[in-house]
N, C-alpha and C positions, 0 to 999 in steps of 0.2 A: 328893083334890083335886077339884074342881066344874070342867066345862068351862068353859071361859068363854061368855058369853052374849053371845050375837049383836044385832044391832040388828034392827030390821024389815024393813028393806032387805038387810041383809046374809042374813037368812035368807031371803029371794025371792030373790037372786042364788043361794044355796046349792043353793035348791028348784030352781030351774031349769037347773041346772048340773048337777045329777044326772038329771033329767027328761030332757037333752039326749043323755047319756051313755048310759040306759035304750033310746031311741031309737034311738042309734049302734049297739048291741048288736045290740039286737033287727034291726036293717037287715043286719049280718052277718052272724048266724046265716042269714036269710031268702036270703043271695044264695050261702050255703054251701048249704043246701038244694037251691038249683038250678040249684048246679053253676058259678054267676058268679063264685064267691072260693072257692079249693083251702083246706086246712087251713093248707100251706104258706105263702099269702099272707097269711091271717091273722097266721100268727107274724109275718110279715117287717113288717106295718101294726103288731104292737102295740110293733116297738123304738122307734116314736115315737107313737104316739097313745094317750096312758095311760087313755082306758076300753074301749077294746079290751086293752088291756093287764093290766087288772085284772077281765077276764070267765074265771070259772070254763069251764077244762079240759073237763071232763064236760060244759057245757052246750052247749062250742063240738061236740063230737065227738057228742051228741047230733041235733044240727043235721044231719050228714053221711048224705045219702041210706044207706037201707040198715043204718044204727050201729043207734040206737036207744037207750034208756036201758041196756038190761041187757047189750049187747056193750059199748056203751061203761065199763060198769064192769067189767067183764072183760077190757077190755084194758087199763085203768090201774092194775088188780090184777096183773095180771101183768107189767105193770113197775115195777111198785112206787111207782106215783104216789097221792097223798092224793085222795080225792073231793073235798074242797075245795082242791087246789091250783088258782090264779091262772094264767094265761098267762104274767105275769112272775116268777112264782116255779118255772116249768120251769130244770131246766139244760140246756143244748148238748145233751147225752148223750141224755135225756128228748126232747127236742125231736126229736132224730133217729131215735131210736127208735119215737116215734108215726108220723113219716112213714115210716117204713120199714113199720109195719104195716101202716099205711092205704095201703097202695100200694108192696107188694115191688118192683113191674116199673119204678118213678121211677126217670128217667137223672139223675144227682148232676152238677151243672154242673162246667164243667173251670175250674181255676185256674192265672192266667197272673202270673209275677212280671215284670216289666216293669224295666230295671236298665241303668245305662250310668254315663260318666264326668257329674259335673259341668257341665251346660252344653250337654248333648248333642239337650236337648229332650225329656223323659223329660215336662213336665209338659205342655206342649204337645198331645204326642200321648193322653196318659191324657184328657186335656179331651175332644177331637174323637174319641176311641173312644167314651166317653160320653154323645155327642151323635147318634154315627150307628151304635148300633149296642143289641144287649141286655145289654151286657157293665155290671156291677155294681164300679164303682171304690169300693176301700174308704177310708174316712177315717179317717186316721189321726190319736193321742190326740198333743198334744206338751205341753212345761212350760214353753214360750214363750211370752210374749204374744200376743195379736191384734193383727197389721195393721188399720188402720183399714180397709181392706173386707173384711178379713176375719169369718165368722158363723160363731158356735158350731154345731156339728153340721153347719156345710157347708163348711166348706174344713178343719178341725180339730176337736176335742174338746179343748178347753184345759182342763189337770189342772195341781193344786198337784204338789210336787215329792213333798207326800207322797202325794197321790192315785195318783200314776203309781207310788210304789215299792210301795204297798200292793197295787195290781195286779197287780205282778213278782211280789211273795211270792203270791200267787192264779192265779198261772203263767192270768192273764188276757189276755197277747198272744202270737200269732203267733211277730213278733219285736219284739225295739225293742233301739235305740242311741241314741249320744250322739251330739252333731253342733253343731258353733259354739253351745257351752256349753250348748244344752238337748240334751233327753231326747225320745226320740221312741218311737212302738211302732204295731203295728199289732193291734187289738181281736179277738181271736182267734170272738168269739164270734159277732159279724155277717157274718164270712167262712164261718163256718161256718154259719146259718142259709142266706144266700144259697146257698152250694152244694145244700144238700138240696132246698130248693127248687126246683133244678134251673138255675140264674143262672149263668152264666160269670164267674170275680172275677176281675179287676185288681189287683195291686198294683203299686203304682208306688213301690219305696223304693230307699236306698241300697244299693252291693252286698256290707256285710258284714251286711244284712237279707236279702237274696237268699240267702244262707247258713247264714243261719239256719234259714230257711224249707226250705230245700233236706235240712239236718240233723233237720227234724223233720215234714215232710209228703211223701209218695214220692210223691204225686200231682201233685207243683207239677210248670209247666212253666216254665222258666226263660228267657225270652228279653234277650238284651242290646243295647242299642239304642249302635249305633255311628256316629261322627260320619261324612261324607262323606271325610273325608283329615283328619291329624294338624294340618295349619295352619289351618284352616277351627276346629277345636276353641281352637284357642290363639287367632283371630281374637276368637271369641264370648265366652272368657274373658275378655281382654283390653275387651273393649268395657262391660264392667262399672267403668263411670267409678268408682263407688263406694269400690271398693279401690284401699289403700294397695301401693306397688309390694311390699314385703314378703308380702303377704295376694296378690296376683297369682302370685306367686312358686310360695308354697303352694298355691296351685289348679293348677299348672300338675304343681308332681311330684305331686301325688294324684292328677290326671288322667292321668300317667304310669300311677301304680300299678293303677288303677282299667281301664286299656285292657288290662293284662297278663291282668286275671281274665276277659275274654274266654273264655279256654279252660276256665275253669269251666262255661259255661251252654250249654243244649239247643241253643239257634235264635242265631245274631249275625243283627241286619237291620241296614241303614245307611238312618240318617235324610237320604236328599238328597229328600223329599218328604215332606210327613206324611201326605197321603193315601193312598201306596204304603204307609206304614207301617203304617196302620190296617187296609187289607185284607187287609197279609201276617199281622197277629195275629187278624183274624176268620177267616181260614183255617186259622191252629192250634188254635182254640177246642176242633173236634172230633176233632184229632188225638190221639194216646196220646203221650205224651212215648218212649215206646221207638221211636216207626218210624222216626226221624232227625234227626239234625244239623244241617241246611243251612244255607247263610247268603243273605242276599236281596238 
């Protein structure tokens, strides 16, 4: 079969769109060189800028003071990367293992699961951590529609019902659950870029994702973000005009059930200020989850 043939116009936008792209390359490699963009940043630019995303491996590690052409192919030999692999055709595994080369002594940023009852201000506070601080909140994929202000890639990843199972079979999140009839998960793969890179991650999910997470990463630190007093929680419920008294009802014994797992998690803080909250999770950022308990 013949490509199809472009128009005159359409081949000048074509030409110049890869011309643009050639440029963008060439600008990174150049601020890799001198030391302006780590390797680590690069990966973390190509999970949304697709020609950085589509710049040969070797050419970026060429780039890197001190590599050169013939170490750099000697360290993609010996982890088993193609000469011509793509930056978006690295896996996780690959990913970390080049930054592990290129810099044994890199501290791997610390991950905080962020988790409470319903209503308790869980999104509140992930917002204004994200605003005043270096911490890397993940977005998470769901099978629900968008809210009208809601934007792809920034409040969601909105996936078909079969997108998001094909990903389950591809043990591509974290975790994920169900929740008022959609699916939800958390993108295993950008939580783990960000940590090598050295990023402190947020998650901010429900707490039988917190459990998950807890079941399958010994690094997570788990904090549970608790209301000020048990009626102040039923206040905030309750002020959700939205719900039918029935659907009040159910949020109120979840929120029962949901206060009980308290004693699951590393750190309780209670939300009677969200700026207190924010500082007490940027002070665990560099703590070990073994030194303590405490609650704030």
């Amino acid at each position: 079969m013949l490509p199809p043939q472009l128009t005159p116009e359409e081949r000048a936008r074509a030409l110049e769109a890869a011309t643009q792209a050639r440029r963008l390359r060439a600008d990174v490699k150049s601020k890799v060189k001198s030391g302006a963009l780590s390797v680590g940043q690069v990966f973390d630019r190509a999970s949304h800028e697709p020609a950085i995303a589509k710049m040969r491996v070797l050419e970026l590690l060429e780039s890197q003071t001190g590599i050169g052409k013939i170490r750099a192919i000697a360290l993609m030999d010996r982890l088993k990367i193609s000469h011509s692999r793509r930056i978006q055709g690295l896996g996780v595994h690959q990913r970390v293992a080049l930054l592990r080369s290129l810099d044994p002594a890199a501290v791997r940023g610390k991950l905080l699961v962020l988790s409470g009852p319903g209503g308790v201000g869980k999104s509140t506070v992930a917002t204004r951590l994200k605003e005043k601080s270096n911490f890397w909140v993940s977005i998470s994929a769901t099978t629900r529609s968008p809210r009208a202000t809601e934007k792809e890639g920034v409040d969601y990843y909105f996936l078909s019902e079969e997108e998001f199972e094909a990903r389950v079979q591809k043990d591509e999140f974290l975790e994920y659950a169900q929740f008022a009839g959609a699916r939800y998960g958390t993108p295993r793969e950008g939580v783990e870029n960000a940590l090598v890179s050295g990023k402190n991650v947020l998650l901010e999910i429900e707490i039988e994702g917190a459990r998950q997470v807890r079941a399958h990463s010994k690094e997570a630190i788990l904090v549970f973000l608790s209301p000020p007093s048990w009626d102040e929680l039923v206040a905030r419920l309750e002020a959700r005009g939205s719900d039918s008294p029935e659907r009040r009802a159910q949020r109120l014994e979840l929120a029962r059930q949901e206060m009980a797992a308290a004693v699951e998690f590393d750190h309780v803080i209670v939300n009677d200020e969200v700026e207190r909250v924010v500082e007490a999770l940027v002070v665990l950022a560099p703590n070990q989850r073994a030194l303590s308990g405490p609650s704030y």
